[in-house]
C-alpha positions in Angstrom: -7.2 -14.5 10.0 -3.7 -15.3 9.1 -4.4 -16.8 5.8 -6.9 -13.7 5.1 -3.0 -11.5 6.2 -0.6 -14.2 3.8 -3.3 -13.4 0.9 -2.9 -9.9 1.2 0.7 -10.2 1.8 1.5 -12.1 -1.2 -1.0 -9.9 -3.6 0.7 -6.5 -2.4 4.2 -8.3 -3.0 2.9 -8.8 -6.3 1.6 -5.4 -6.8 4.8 -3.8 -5.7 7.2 -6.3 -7.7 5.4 -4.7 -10.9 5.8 -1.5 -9.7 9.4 -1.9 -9.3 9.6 -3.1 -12.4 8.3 0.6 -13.9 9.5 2.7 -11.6 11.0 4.7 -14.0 7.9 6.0 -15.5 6.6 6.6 -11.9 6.4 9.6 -9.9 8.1 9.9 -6.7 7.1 12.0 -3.6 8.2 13.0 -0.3 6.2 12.4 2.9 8.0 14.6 5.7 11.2 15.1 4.2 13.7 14.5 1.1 14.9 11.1 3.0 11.2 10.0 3.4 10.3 8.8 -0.5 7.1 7.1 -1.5 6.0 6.2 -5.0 2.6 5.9 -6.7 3.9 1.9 -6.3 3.7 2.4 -2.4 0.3 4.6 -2.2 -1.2 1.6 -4.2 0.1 -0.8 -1.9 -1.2 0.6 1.2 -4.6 1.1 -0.2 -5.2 -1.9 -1.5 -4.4 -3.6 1.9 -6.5 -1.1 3.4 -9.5 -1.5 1.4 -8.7 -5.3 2.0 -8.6 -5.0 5.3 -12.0 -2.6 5.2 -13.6 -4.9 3.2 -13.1 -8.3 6.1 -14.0 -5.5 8.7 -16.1 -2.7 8.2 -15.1 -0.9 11.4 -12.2 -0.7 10.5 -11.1 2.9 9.1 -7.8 4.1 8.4 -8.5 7.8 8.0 -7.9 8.0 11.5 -4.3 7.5 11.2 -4.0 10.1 8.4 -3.6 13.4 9.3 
């Protein structure tokens, strides 16, 4: 499990170092307020370790912590 977790790790790393590297063309949102920013960078981030994370374990489903 913890090199299934260090994959993931390093490939969101990489994922968000590229999308650092064009932030400028990307879009930037707020979550609950102006302070709380996320990119298109971030929303990729989190699903790709979710659908990761699906993938291993297919009970796993993170709708339940959206609201």
């Amino acid at each position: 499990m913890i090199e299934f977790m260090k994959s993931i790790a390093k490939q969101a790393g990489a994922i968000a170092l590229a999308g650092q590297l064009e932030l400028q063309k990307k879009r930037i949102h707020t979550k609950g307020n102006a302070r709380d920013l996320v990119t298109d960078t971030d929303r990729a981030v989190e699903e790709f370790i979710c659908s990761r994370i699906r993938e291993r374990n297919r009970r796993y489903d993170n709708r339940r912590y959206h609201t």
